[in-house]
PyMOL Python script that loads the backbone (N, CA, C, O; Angstrom):
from pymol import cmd

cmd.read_pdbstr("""\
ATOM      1  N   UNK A   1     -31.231  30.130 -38.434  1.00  0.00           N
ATOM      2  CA  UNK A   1     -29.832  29.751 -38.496  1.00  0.00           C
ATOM      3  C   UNK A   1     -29.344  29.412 -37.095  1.00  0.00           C
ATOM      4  O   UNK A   1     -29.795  30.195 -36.259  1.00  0.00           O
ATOM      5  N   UNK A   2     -28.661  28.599 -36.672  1.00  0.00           N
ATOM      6  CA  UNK A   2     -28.301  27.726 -35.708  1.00  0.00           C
ATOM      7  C   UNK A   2     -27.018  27.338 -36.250  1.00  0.00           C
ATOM      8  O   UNK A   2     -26.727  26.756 -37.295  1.00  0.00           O
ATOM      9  N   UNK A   3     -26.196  27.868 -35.139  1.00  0.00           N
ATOM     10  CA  UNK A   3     -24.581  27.893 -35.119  1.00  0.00           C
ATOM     11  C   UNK A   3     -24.046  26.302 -34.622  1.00  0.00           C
ATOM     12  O   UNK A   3     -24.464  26.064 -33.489  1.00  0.00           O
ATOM     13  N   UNK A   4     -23.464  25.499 -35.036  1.00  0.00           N
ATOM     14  CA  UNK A   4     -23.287  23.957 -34.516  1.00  0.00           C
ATOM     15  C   UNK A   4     -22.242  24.410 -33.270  1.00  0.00           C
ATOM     16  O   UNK A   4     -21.429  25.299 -33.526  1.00  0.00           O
ATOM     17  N   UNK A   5     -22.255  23.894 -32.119  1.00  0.00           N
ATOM     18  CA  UNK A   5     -22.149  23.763 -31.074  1.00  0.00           C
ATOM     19  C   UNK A   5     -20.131  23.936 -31.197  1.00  0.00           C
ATOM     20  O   UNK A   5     -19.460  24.668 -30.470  1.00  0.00           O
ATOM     21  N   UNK A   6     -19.745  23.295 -31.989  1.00  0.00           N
ATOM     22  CA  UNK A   6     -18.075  23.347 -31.958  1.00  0.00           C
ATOM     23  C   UNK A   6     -17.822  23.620 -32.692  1.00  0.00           C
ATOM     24  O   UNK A   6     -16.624  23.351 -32.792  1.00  0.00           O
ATOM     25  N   UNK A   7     -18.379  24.386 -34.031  1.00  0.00           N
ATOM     26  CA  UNK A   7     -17.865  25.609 -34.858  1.00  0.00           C
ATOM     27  C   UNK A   7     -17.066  26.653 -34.278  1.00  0.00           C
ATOM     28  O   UNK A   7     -17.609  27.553 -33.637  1.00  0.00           O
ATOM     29  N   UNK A   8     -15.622  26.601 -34.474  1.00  0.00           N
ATOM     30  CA  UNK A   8     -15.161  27.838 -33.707  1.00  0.00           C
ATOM     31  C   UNK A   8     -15.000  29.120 -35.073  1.00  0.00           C
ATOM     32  O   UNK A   8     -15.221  30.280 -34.726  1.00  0.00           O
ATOM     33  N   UNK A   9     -14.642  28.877 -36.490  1.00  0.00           N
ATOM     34  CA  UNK A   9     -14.981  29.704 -37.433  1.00  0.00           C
ATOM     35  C   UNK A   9     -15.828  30.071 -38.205  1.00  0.00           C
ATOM     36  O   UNK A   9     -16.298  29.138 -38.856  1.00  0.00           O
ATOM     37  N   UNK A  10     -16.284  31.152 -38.450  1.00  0.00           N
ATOM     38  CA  UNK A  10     -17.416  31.466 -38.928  1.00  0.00           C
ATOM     39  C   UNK A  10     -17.304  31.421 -40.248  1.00  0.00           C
ATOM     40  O   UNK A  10     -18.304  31.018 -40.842  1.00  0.00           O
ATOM     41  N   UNK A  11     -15.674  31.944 -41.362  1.00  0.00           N
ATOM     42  CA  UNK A  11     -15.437  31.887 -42.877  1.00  0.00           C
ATOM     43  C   UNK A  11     -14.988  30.658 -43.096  1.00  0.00           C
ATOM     44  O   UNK A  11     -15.134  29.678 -42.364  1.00  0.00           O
ATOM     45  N   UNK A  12     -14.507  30.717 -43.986  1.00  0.00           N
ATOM     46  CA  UNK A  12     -13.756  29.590 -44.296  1.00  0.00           C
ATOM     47  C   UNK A  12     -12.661  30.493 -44.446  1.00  0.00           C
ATOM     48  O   UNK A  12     -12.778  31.647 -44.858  1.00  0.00           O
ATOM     49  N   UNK A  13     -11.447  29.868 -44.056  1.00  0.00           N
ATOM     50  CA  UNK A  13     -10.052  30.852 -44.893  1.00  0.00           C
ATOM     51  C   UNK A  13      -9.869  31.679 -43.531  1.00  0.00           C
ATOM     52  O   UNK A  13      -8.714  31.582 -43.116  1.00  0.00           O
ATOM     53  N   UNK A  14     -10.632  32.400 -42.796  1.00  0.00           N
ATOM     54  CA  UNK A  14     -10.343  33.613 -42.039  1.00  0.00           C
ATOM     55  C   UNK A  14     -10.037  32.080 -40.304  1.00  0.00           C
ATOM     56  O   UNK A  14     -10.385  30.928 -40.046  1.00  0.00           O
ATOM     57  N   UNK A  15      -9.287  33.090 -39.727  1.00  0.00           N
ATOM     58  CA  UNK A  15      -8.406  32.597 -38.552  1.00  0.00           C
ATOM     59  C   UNK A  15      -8.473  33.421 -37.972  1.00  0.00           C
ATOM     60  O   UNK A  15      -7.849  33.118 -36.956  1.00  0.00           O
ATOM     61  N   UNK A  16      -8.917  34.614 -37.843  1.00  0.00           N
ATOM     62  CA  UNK A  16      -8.730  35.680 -37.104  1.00  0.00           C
ATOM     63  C   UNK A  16     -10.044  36.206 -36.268  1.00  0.00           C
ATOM     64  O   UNK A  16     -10.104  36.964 -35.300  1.00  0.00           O
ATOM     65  N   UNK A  17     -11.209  35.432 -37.095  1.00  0.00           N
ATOM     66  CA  UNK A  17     -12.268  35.515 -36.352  1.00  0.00           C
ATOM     67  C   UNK A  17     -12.715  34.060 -36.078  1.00  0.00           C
ATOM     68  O   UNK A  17     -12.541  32.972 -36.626  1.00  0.00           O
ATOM     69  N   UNK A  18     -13.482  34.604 -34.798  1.00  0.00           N
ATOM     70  CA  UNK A  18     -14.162  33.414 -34.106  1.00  0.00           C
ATOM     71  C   UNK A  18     -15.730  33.587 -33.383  1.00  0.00           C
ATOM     72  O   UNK A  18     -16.126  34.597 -32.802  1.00  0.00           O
ATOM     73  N   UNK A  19     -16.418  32.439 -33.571  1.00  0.00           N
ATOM     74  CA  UNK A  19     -17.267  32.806 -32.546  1.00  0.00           C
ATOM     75  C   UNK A  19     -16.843  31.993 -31.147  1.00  0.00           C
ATOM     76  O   UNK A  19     -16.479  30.845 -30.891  1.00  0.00           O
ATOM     77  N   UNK A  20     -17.054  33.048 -30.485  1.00  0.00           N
ATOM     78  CA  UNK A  20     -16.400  33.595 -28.898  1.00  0.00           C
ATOM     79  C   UNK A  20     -16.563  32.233 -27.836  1.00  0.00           C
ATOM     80  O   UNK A  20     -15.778  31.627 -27.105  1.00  0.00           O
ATOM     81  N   UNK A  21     -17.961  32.110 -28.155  1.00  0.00           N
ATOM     82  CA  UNK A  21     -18.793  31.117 -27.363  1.00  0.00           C
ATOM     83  C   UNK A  21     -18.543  29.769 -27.493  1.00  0.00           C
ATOM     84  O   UNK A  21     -19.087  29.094 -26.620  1.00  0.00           O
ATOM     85  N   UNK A  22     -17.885  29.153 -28.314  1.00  0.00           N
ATOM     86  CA  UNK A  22     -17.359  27.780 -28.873  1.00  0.00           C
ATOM     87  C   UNK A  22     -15.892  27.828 -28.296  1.00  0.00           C
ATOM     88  O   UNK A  22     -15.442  26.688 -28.410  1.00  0.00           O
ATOM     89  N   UNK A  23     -15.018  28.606 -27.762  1.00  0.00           N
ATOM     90  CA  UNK A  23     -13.738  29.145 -27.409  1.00  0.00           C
ATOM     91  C   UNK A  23     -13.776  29.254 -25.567  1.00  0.00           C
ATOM     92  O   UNK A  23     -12.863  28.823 -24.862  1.00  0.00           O
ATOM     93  N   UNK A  24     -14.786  29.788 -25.140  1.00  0.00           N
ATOM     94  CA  UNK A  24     -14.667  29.802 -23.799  1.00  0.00           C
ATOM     95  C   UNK A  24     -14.773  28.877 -23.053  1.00  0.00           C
ATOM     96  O   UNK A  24     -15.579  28.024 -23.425  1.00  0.00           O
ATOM     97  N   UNK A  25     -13.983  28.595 -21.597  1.00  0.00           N
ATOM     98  CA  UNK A  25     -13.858  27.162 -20.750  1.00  0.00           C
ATOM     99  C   UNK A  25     -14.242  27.930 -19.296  1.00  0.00           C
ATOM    100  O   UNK A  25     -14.383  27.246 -18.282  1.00  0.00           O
ATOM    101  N   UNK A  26     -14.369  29.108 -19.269  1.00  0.00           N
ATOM    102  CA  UNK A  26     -14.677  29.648 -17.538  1.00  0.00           C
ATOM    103  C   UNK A  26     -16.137  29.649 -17.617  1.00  0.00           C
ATOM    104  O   UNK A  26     -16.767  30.226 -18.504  1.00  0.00           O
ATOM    105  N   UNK A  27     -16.688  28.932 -16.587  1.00  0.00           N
ATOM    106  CA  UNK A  27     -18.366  28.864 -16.533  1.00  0.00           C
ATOM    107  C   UNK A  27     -18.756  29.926 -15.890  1.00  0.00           C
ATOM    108  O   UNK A  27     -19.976  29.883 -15.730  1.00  0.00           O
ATOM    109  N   UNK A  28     -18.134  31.149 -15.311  1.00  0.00           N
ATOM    110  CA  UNK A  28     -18.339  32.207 -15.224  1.00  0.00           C
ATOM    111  C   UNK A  28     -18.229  33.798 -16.218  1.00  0.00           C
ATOM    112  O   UNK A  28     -18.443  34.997 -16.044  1.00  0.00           O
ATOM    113  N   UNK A  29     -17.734  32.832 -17.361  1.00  0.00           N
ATOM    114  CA  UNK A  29     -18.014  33.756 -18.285  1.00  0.00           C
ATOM    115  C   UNK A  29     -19.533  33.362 -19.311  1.00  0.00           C
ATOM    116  O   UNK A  29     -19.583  32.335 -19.989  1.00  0.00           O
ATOM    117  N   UNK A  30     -20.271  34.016 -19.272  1.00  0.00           N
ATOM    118  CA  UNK A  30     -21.124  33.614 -20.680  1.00  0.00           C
ATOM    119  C   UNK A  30     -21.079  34.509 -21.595  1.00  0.00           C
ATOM    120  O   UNK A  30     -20.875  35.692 -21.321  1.00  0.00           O
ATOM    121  N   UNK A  31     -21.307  33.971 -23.097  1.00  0.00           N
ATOM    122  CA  UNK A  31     -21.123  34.304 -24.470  1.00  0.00           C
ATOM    123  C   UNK A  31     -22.157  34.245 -24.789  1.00  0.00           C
ATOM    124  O   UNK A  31     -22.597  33.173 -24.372  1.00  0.00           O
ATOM    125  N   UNK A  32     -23.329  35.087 -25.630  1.00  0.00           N
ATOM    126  CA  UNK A  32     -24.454  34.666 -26.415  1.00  0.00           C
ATOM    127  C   UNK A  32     -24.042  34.333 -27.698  1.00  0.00           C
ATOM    128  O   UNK A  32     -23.009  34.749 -28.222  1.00  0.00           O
ATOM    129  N   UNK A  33     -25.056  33.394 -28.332  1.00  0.00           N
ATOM    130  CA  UNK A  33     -24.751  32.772 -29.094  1.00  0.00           C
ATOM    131  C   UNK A  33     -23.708  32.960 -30.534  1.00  0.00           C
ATOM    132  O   UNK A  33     -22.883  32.114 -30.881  1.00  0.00           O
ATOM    133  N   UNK A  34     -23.874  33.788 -30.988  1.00  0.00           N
ATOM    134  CA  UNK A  34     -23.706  34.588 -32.606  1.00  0.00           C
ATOM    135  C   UNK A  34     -22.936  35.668 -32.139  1.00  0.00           C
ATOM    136  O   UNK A  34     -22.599  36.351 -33.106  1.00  0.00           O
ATOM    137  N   UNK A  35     -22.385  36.253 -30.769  1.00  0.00           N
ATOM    138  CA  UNK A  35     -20.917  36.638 -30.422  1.00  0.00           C
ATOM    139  C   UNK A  35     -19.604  36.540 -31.363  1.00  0.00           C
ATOM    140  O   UNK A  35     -19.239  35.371 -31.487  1.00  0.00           O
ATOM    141  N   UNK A  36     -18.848  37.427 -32.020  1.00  0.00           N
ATOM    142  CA  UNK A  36     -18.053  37.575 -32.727  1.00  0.00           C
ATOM    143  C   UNK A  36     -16.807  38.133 -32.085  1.00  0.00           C
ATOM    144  O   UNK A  36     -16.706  39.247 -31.572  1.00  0.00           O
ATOM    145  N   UNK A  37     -15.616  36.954 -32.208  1.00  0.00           N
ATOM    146  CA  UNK A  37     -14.749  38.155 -31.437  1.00  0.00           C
ATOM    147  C   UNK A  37     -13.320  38.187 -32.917  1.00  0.00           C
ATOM    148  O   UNK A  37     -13.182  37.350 -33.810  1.00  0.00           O
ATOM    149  N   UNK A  38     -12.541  39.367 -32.687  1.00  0.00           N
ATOM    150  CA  UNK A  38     -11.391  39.101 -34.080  1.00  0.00           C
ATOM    151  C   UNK A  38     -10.508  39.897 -33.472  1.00  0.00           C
ATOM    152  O   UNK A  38     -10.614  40.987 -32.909  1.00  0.00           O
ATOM    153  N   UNK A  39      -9.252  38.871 -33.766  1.00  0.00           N
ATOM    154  CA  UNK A  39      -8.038  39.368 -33.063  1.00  0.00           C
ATOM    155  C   UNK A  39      -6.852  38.932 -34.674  1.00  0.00           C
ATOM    156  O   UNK A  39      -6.726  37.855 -35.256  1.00  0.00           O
ATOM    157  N   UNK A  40      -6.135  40.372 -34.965  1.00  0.00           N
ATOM    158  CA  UNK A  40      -5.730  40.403 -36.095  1.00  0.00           C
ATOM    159  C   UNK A  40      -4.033  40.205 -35.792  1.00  0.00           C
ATOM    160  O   UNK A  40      -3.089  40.029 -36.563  1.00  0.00           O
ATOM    161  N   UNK A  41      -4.129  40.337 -34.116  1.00  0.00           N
ATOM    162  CA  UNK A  41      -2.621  40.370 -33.823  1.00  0.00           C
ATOM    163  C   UNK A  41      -1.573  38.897 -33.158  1.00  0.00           C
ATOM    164  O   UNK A  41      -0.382  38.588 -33.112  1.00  0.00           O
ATOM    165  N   UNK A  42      -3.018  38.274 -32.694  1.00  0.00           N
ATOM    166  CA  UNK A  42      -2.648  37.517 -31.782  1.00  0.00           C
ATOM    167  C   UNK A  42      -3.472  36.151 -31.796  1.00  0.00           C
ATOM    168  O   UNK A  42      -4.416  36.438 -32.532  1.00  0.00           O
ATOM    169  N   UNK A  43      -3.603  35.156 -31.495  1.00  0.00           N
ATOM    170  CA  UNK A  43      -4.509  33.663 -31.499  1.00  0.00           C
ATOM    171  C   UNK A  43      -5.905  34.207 -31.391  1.00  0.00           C
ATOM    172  O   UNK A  43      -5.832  34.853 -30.346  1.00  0.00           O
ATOM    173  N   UNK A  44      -7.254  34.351 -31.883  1.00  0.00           N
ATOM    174  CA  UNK A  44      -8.484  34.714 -31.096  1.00  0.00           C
ATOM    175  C   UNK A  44      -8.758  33.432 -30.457  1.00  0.00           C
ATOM    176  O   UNK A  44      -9.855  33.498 -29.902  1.00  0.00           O
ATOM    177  N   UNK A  45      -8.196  32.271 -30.306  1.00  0.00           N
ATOM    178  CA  UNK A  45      -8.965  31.191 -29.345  1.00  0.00           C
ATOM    179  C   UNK A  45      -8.414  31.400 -28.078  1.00  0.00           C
ATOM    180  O   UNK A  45      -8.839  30.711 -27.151  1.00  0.00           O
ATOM    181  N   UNK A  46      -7.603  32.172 -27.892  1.00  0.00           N
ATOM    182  CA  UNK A  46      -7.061  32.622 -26.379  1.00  0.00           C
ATOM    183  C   UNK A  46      -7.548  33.760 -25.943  1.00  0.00           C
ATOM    184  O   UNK A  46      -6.861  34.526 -25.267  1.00  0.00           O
ATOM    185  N   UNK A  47      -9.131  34.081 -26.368  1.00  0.00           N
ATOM    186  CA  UNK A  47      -9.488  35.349 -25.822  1.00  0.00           C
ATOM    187  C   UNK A  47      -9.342  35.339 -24.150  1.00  0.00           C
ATOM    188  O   UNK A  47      -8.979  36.231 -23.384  1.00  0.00           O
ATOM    189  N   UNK A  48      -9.697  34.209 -23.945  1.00  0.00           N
ATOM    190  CA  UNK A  48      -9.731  34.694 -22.069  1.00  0.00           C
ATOM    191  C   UNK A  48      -8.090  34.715 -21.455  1.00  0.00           C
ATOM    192  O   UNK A  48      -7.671  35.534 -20.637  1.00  0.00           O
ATOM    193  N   UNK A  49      -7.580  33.996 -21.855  1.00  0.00           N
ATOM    194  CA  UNK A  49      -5.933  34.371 -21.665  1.00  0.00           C
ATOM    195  C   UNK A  49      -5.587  35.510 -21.474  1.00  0.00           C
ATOM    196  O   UNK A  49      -5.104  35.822 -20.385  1.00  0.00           O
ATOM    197  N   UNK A  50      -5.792  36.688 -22.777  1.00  0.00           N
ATOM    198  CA  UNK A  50      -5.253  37.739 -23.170  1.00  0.00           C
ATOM    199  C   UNK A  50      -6.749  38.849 -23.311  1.00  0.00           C
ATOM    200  O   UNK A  50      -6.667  39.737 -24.159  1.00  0.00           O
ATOM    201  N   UNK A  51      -7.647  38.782 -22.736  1.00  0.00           N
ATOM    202  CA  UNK A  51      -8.067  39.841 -22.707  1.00  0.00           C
ATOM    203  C   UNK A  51      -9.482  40.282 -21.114  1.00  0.00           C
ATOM    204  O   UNK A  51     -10.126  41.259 -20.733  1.00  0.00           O
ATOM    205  N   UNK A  52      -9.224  38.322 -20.574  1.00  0.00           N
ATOM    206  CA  UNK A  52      -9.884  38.676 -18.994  1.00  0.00           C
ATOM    207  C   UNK A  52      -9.184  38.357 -17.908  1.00  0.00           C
ATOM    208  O   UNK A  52      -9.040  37.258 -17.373  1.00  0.00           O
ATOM    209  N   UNK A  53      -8.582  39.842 -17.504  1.00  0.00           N
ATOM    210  CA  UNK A  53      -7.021  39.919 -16.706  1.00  0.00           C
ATOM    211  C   UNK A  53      -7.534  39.893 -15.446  1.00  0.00           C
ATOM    212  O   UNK A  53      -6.977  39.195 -14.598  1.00  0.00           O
ATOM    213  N   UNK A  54      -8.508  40.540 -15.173  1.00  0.00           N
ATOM    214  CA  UNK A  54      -9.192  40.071 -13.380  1.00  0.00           C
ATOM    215  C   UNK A  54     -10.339  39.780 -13.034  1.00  0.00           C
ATOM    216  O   UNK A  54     -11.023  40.375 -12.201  1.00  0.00           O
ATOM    217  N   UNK A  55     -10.622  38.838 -13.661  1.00  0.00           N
ATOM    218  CA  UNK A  55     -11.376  37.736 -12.990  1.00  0.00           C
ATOM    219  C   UNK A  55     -11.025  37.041 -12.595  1.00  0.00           C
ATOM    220  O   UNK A  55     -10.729  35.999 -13.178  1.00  0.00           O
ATOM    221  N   UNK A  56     -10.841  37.316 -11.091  1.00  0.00           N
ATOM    222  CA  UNK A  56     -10.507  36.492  -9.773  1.00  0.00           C
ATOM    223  C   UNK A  56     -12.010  35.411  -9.350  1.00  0.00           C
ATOM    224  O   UNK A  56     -13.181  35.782  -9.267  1.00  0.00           O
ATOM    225  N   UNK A  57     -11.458  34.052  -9.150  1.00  0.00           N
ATOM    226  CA  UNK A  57     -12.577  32.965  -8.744  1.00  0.00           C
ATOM    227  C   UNK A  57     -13.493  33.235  -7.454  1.00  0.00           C
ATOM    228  O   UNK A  57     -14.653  33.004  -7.113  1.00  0.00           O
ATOM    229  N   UNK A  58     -12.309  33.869  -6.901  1.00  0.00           N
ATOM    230  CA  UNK A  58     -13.022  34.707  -5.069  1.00  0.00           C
ATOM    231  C   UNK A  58     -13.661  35.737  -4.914  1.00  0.00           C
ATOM    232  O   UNK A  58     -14.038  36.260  -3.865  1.00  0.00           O
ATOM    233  N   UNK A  59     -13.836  36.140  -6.259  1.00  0.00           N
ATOM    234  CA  UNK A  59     -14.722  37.278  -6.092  1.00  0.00           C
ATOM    235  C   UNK A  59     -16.063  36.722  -6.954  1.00  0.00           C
ATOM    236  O   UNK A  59     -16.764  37.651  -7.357  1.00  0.00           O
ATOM    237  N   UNK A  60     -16.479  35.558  -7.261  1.00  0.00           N
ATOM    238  CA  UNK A  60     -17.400  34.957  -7.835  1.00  0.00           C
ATOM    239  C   UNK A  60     -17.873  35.815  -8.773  1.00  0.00           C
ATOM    240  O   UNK A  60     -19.074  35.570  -8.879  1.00  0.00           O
ATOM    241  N   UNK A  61     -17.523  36.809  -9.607  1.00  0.00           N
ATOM    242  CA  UNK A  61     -18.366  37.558 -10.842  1.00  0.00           C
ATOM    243  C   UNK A  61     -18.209  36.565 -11.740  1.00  0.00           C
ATOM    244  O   UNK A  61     -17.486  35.580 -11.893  1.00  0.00           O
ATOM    245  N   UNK A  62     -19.152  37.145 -12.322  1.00  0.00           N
ATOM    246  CA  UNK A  62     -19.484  36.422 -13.838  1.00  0.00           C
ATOM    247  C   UNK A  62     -19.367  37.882 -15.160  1.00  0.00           C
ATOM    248  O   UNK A  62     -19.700  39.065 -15.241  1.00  0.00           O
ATOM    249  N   UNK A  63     -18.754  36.949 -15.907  1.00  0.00           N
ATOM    250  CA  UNK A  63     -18.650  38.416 -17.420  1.00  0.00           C
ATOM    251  C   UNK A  63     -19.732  38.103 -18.253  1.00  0.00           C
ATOM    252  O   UNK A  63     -19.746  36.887 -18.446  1.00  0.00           O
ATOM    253  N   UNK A  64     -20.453  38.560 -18.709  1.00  0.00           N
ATOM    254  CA  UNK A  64     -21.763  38.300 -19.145  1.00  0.00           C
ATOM    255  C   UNK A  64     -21.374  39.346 -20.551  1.00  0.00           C
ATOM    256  O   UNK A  64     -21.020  40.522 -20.464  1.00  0.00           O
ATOM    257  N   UNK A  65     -21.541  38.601 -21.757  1.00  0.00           N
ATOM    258  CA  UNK A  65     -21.510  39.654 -23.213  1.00  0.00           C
ATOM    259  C   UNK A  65     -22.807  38.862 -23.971  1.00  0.00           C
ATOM    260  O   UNK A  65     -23.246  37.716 -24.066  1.00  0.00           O
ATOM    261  N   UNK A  66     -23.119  40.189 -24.434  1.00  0.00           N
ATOM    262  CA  UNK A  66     -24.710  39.529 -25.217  1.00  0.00           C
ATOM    263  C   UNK A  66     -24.507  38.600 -26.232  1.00  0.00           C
ATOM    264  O   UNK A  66     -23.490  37.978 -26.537  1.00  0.00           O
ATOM    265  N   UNK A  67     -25.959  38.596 -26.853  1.00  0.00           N
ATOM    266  CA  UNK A  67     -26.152  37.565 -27.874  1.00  0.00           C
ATOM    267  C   UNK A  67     -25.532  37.870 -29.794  1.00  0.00           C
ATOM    268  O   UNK A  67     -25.214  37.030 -30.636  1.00  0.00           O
ATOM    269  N   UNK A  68     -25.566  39.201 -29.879  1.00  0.00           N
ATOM    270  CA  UNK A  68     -25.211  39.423 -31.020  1.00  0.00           C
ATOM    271  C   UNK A  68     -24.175  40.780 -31.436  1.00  0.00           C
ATOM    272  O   UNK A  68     -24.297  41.639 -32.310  1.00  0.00           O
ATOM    273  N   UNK A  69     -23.075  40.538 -30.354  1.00  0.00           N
ATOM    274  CA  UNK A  69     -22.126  41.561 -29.827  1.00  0.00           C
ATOM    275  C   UNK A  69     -20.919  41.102 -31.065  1.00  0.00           C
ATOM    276  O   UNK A  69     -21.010  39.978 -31.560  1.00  0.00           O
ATOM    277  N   UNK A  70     -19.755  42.090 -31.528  1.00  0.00           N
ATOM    278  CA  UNK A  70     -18.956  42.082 -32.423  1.00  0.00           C
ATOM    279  C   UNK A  70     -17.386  42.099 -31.768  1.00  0.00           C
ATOM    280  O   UNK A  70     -18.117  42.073 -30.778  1.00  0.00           O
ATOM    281  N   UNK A  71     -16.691  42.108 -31.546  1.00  0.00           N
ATOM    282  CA  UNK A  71     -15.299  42.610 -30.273  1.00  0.00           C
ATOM    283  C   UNK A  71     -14.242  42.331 -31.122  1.00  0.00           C
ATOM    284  O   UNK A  71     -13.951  41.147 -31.287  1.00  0.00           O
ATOM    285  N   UNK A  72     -13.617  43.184 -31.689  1.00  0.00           N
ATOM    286  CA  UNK A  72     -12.344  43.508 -31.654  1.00  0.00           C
ATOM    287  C   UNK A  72     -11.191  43.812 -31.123  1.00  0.00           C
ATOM    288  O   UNK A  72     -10.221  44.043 -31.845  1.00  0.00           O
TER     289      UNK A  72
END
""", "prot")
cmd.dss("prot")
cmd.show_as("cartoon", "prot")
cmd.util.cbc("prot")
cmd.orient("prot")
């Protein structure tokens, strides 16, 4: 199984989940592939908005979440 590249939902019907990795734009963050993230309160396509508060560019880190991680 092979996730298409700009699939951002995984159900049909559900909005609340996403895979993570089709959603992210910071090349210092990486997502493995089949990454699940679900936000029941708020947009989940704004995960990095609202949930990576300091990652500063000057401190060059990278957020690294595995390949078959779940996040609520």
């Amino acid at each position: 199984m092979t996730i298409p590249d700009k699939q951002i939902y995984p159900r049909t019907g559900d909005k609340e989940t996403i895979y993570l990795k089709n959603v992210i734009t910071n090349p210092n963050i990486i997502v493995g592939d089949y990454t699940m993230y679900n936000d029941s309160v708020n947009d989940p396509t704004l995960f990095e908005k609202n949930n990576v508060l300091y990652h500063y560019p000057i401190n060059q880190d990278k957020l690294i979440i595995g390949k078959f991680c779940s996040l609520t």
